[in-house]
C-alpha positions in Angstrom: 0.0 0.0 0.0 1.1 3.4 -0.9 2.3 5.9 1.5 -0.5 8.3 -0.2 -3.5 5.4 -0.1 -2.7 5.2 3.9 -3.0 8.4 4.1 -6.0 8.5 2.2 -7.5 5.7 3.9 -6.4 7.5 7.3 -8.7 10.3 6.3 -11.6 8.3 5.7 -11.5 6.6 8.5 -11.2 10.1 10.5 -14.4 10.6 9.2 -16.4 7.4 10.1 -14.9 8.1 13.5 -16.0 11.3 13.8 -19.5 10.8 12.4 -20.1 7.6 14.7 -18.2 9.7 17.6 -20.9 13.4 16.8 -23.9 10.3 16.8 -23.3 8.8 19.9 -22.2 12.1 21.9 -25.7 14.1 20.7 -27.4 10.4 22.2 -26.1 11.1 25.3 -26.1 14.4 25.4 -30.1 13.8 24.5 -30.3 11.6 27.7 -28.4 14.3 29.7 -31.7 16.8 29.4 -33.9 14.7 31.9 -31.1 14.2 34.7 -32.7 15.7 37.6 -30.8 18.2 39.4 -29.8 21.7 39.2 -28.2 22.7 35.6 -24.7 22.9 34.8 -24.9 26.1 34.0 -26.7 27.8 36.9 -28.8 30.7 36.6 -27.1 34.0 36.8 -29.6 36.3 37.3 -30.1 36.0 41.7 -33.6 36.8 42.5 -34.0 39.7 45.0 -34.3 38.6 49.0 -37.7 38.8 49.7 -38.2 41.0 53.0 -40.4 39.0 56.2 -43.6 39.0 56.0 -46.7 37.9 54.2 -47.7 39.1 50.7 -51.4 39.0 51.3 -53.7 37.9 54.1 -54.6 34.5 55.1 -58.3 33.3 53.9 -59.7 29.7 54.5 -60.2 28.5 51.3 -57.3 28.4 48.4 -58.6 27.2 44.8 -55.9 26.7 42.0 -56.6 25.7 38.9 -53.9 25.2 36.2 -55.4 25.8 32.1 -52.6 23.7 30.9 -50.2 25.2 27.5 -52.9 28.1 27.2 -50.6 31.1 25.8 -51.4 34.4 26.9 -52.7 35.4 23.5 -55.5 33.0 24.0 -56.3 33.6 27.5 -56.8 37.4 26.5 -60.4 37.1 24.9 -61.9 34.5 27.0 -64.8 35.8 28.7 -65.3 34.2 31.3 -61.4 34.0 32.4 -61.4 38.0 31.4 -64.6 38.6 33.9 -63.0 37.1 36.5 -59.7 38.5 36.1 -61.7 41.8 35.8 -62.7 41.6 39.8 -59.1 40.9 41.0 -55.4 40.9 39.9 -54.4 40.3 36.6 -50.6 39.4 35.8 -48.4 39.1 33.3 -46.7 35.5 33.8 -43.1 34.8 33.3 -43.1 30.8 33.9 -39.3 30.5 33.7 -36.9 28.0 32.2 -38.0 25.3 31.0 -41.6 25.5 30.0 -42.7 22.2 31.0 -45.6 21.0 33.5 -43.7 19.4 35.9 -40.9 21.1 37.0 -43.1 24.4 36.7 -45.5 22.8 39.3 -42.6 21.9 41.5 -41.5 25.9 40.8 -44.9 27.1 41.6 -45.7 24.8 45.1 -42.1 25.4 46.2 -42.3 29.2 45.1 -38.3 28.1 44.0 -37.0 28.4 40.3 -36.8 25.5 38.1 -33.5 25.8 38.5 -33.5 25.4 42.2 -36.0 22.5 42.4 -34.3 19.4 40.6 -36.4 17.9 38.3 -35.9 20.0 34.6 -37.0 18.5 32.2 -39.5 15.8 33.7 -43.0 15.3 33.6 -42.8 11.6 35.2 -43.9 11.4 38.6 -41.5 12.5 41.8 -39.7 10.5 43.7 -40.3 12.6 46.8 -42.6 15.8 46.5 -39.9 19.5 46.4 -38.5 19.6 50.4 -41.5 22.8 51.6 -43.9 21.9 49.1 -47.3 23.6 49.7 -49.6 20.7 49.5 -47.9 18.6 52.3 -48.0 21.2 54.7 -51.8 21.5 54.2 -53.8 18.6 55.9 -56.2 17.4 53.6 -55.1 18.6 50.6 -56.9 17.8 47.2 -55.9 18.0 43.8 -57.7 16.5 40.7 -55.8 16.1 37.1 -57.9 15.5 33.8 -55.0 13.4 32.6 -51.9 12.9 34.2 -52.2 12.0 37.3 -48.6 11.5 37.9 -48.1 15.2 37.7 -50.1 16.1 40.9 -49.0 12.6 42.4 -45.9 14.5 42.7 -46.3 17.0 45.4 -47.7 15.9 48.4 -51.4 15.9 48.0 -53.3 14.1 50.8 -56.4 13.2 48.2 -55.0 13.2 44.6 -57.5 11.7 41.8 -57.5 9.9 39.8 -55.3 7.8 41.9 -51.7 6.5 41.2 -50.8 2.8 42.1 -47.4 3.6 43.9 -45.8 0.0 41.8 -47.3 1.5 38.3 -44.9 3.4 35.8 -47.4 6.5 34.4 -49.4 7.2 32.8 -51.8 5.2 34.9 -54.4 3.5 33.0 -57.1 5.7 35.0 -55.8 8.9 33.2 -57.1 6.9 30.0 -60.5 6.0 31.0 -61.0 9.2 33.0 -63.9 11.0 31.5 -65.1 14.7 31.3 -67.7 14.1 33.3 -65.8 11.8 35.5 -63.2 15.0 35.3 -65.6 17.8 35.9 -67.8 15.8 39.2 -64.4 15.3 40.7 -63.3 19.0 40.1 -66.4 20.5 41.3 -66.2 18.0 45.0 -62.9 19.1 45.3 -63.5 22.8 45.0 -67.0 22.5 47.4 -65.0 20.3 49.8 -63.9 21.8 53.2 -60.1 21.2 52.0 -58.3 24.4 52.7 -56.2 23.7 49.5 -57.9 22.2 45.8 -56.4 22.2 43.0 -57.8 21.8 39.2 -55.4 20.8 36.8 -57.0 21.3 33.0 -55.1 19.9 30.5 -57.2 19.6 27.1 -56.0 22.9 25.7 -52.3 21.2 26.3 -53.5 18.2 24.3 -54.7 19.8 21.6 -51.6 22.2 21.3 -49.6 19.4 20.9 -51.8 17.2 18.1 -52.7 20.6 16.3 -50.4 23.5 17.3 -51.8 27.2 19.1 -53.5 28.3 15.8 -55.8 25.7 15.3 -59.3 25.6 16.0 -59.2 22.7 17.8 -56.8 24.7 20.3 -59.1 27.7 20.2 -61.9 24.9 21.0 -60.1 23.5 23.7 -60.3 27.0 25.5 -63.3 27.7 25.2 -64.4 24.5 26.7 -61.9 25.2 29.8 -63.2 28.5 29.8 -66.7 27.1 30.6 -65.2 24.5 32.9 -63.9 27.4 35.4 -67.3 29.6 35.5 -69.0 26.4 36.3 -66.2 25.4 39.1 -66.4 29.0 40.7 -70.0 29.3 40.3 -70.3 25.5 42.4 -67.4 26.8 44.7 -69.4 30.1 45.9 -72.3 28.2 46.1 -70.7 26.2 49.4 -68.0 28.9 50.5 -69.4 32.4 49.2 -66.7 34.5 49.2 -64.6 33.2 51.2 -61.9 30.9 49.0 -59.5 32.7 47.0 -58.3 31.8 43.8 -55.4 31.4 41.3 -55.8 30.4 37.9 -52.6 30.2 35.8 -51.0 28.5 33.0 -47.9 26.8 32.9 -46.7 27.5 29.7 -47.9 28.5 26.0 -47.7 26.8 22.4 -45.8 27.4 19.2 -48.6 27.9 16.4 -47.6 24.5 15.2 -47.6 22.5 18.5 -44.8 22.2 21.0 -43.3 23.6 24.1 -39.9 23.4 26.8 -37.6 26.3 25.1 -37.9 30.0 27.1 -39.7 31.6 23.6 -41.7 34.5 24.8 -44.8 32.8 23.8 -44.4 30.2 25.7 -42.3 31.6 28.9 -45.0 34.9 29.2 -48.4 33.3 30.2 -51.6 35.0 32.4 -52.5 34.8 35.7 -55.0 36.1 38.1 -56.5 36.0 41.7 -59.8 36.7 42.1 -61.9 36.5 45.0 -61.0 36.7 48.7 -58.8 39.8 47.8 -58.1 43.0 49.4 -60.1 46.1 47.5 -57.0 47.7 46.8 -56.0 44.9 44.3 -59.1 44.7 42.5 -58.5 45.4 39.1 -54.9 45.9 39.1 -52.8 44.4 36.7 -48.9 43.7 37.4 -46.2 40.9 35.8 -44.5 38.6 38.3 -41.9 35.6 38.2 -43.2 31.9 38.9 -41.8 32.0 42.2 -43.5 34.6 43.6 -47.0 34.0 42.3 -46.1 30.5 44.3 -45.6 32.8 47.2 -48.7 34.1 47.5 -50.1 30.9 47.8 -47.7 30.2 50.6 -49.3 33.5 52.2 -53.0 33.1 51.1 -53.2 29.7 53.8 -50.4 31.1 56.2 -47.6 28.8 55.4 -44.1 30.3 55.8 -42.3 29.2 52.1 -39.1 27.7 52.5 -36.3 29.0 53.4 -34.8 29.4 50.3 -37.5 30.6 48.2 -37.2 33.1 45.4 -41.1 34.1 46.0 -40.8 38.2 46.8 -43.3 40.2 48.6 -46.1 41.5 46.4 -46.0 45.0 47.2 -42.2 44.8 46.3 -42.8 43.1 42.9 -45.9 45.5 41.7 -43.6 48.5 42.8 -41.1 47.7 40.1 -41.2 49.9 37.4 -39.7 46.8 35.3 -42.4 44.2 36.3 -41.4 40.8 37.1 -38.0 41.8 37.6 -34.5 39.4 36.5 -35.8 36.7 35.0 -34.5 33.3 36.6 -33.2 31.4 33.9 -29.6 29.8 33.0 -27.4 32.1 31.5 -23.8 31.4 30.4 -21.2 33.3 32.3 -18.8 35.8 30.7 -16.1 33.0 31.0 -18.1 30.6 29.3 -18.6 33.0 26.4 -14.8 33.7 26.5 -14.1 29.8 25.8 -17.3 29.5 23.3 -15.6 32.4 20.9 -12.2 31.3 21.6 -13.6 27.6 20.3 -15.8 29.4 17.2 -12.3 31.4 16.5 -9.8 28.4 16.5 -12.3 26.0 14.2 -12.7 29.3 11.6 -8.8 30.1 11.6 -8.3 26.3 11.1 -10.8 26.2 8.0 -9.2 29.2 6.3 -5.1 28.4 7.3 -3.0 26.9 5.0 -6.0 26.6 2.6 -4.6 28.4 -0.3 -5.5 31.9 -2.0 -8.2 32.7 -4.0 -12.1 32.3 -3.4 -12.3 28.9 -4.3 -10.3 27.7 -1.5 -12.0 29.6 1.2 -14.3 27.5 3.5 -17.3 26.2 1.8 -21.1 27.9 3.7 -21.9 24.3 3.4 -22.5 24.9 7.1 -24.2 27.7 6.9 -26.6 26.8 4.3 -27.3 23.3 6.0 -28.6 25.6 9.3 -30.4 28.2 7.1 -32.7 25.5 5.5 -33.2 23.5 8.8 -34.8 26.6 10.6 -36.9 27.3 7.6 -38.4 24.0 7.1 -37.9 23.1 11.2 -38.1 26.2 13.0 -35.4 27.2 14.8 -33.6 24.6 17.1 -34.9 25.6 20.8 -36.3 22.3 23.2 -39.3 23.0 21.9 -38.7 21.3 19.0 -39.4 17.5 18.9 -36.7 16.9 16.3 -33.7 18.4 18.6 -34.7 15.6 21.3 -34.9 12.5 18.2 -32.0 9.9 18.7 -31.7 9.2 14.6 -32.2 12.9 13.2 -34.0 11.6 10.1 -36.1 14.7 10.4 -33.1 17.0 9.7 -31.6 15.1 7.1 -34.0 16.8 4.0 -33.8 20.3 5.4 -29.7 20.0 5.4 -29.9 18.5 2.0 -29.2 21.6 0.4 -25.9 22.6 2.5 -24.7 18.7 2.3 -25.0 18.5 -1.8 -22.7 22.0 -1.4 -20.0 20.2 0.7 -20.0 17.2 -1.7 -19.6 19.1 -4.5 -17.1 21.1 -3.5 -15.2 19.7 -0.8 -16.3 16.2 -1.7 -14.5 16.9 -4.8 -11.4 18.1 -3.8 -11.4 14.5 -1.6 -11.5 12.3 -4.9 -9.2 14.8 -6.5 -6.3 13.9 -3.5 -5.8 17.2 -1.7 -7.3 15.5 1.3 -6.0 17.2 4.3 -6.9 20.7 3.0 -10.3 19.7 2.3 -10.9 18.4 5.3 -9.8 21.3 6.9 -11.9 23.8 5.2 -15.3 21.4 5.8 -15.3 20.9 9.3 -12.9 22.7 11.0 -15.5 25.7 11.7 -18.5 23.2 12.0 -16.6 21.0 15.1 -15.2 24.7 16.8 -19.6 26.0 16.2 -20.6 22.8 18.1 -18.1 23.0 20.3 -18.6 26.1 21.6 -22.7 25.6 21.5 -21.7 22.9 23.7 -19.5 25.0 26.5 -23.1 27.6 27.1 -24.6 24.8 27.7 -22.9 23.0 30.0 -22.2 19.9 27.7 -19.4 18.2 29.4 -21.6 16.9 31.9 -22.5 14.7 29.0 -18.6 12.9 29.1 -18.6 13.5 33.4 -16.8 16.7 33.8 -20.1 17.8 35.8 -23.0 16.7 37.1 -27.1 18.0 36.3 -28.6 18.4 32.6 -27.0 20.9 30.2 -30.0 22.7 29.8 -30.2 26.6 28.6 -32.5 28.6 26.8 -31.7 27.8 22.9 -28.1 27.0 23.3 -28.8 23.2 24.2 -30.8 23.3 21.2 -28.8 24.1 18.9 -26.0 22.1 20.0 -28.7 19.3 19.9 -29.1 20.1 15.7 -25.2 21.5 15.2 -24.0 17.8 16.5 -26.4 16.1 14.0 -25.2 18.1 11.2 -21.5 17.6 11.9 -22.2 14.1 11.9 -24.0 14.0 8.7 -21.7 16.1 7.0 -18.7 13.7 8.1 -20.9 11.0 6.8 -21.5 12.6 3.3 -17.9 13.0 3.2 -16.8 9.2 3.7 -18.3 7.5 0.6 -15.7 10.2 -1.6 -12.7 9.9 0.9 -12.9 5.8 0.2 -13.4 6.4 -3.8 -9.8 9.0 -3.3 -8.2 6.3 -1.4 -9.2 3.9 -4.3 -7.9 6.1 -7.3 -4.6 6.6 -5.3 -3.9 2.9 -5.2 -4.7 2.8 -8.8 -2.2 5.4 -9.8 -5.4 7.5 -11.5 -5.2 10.2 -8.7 -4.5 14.2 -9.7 -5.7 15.5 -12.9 -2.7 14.0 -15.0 -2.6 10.8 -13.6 -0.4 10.8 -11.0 -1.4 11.2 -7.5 -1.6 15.3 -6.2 0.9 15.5 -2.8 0.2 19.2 -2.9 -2.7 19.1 -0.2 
């Protein structure tokens, strides 16, 4: 074998490697989102210290009740949810990082960040309900899920239907067979019980924003019936308590108009909320934005329960005095040193491409990169974790939409690998793509994924895109392989360079 077939054949397998090696790290990486645990990358934005002292009043009677993935554009228009909110105080949202039912639950019972809490990216039931979680502390507790039981099975409920065998893996068959009507009489004895604390979770409009997508009438439908659903549960509550119970409705996150949720968009992370009934004068009819945590604390304060020590829930007065509304937001934001290393990374992999790559345009770097991300966003959207093709294994869904930047690499640094000037090609191809993904990866904190750290590498858009950037460098690798074999194969049959003889220049 020829010194310049090895070589050749070096290269090619350099790139097998590297695909299999891009493959098996986004896998894990994948896996890495639902570690429980506080993220790599922890939030840098500290919430302010809450002062002592209770936010609101104590009343008897607490009623929650969750309209699950309806966005704020929806809930504005409903008129039953607008009358309601109309009589008490009406907020602006912000449900944190990341928007997903469980671990904003944990957030809002524990009046703690997501970040703080543990579980992430979950929605499988708890081992053990957030340590000063609401619902334990309140004897008698009752919650009742339309689907999903595992959710509220989570957080310490005394009575939490329908029920959970503790041996079964969710979703319980019960969340199956559970019925509206089964649903709504369930709901409406909860909320005319004598439990200080009942809790609704609705979660149709969720459904139907997944199968359908927030512009759909189906979505729109699916409001409307929850709507409905919360005059008729406040009308059966007053009916028993009067005016005594006070409740919060809220949201846990919105939709994308074509289905999906978990990134920190603003569509999704910026939801409504109100409380309406037992409520001092002065708030009714005032309007404010607060965080997660501190609509959690005022259901600490509404049934006198101190919230943990540690919680990021601020005094009401305090939050609707800021001129800025809900204040920092609590999410996980690189550090300055983190974007030191990520540019540093993106610098190194674009001096590498360009170095020693020869003068003239048409030895620049191909945009096959660039072209490949271009034509995923517009047929994908862009790469966040709400996206269900940035959490897929085998990213079949983003091989068509890269198609356009991988026939670019193929035909122009594919070319130059059957041609023999190997190493230069090589160079120019991927030495920007693998210092892109590498970088993505440091935001995020991705070497947790190969046990530099421990907790999920989970921030807004940055684990995304290293999610799709990882997929891409392997595919691009891959497209490269088949013409790095064929180069190897002309060299060892003397037919390489354009007069024959095999090209040494690269």
């Amino acid at each position: 074998m020829t010194r310049e077939r090895a070589a050749r054949l070096g290269a090619a397998l350099g790139l097998l490697v590297l695909s299999v090696a891009a493959f098996e790290l986004r896998k894990e990486f994948i896996r890495s989102f639902f570690r429980p645990g506080p993220p790599v990358v922890a939030v840098a934005a500290e919430p302010d210290s809450p002062a002592v002292g209770a936010s609101l009043p104590a009343v008897p009677f607490l009623r929650v009740a969750l309209l699950d993935g309806l966005g704020a554009d929806a809930a504005r228009g409903l008129p039953g949810l607008d009358a309601l909110c109309a009589g008490g105080l009406d907020l602006d949202l912000d449900v944190g990082f990341p928007t997903v039912s469980l671990p904003v639950q944990a957030a809002f019972w524990s009046a703690r960040s997501q970040a703080r809490t543990g579980p992430m990216f979950q929605n499988s039931r708890l081992v053990a309900p957030p340590p000063g979680a609401l619902p334990g502390a309140i004897p008698g507790s009752r919650a009742v899920a339309e689907a999903h039981p595992e959710i509220i099975a989570s957080f310490g409920f005394t009575i939490a239907e329908p029920p959970v065998p503790p041996d079964l893996e969710p979703p319980a068959p019960l969340a199956l067979s559970w019925s509206a009507e089964q649903f709504e009489r369930a709901a409406q004895q909860a909320v005319q019980s004598d439990a200080r604390l009942a809790f609704v979770h609705v979660l149709r409009i969720d459904q139907a924003g997944h199968q359908a997508g927030a512009g759909s009438p189906s979505y729109r439908e699916a409001a409307r019936w929850s709507d409905d659903l919360l005059g008729r549960l406040v009308a059966a509550d007053r009916h028993v308590h009067g005016a005594t119970a006070r409740w919060v409705v809220l949201a846990d996150h919105g939709h994308l108009l074509t289905g999906g949720h978990g990134d920190a968009e603003p569509p999704l992370r910026w939801v409504r909320a109100c409380l309406f009934g037992a409520l001092p004068d002065a708030l009714r009819g005032a309007r404010g934005s607060v965080r997660l945590p501190d609509l959690g604390r005022l259901a600490f304060d509404s049934l006198g329960v101190v919230p943990p020590p540690d919680s990021d829930g601020r005094l009401l007065a305090a939050v609707l005095a800021k001129a800025s509304g809900g204040g920092p937001a609590l999410l996980p934001r690189p550090t300055a040193s983190r974007w030191a290393v990520a540019i540093l990374l993106a610098l190194a992999g674009a001096a590498l491409g360009v170095a020693g790559a020869g003068a003239g345009w048409r030895r620049a770097p191909c945009p096959w990169w660039l072209v490949a991300s271009a034509s995923a966003v517009i047929f994908l959207g862009f790469p966040s974790l709400s996206r269900n093709f940035v959490f897929r294994f085998w990213p079949t869904a983003l091989a068509l939409p890269a198609l356009p930047g991988l026939a670019l690499l193929v035909a122009t640094d594919g070319r130059a690998l059957l041609m023999g000037r190997g190493r230069a090609a090589l160079r120019r191809a991927l030495a920007l793509p693998i210092g892109l993904t590498a970088a993505a990866l440091v935001l995020c904190g991705g070497e947790a994924v190969i046990g530099l750290a421990t907790g999920p590498p989970l921030v807004p858009f940055a684990t995304g895109i290293a999610s799709a950037w990882l997929a891409l460098l392997a595919m691009g690798a891959l497209s490269l392989l088949p013409l790095a074999l064929a180069g190897a194969f002309r060299a060892g049959s003397g037919r390489s360079g354009p007069s024959g003889t095999i090209d040494r220049a690269a």
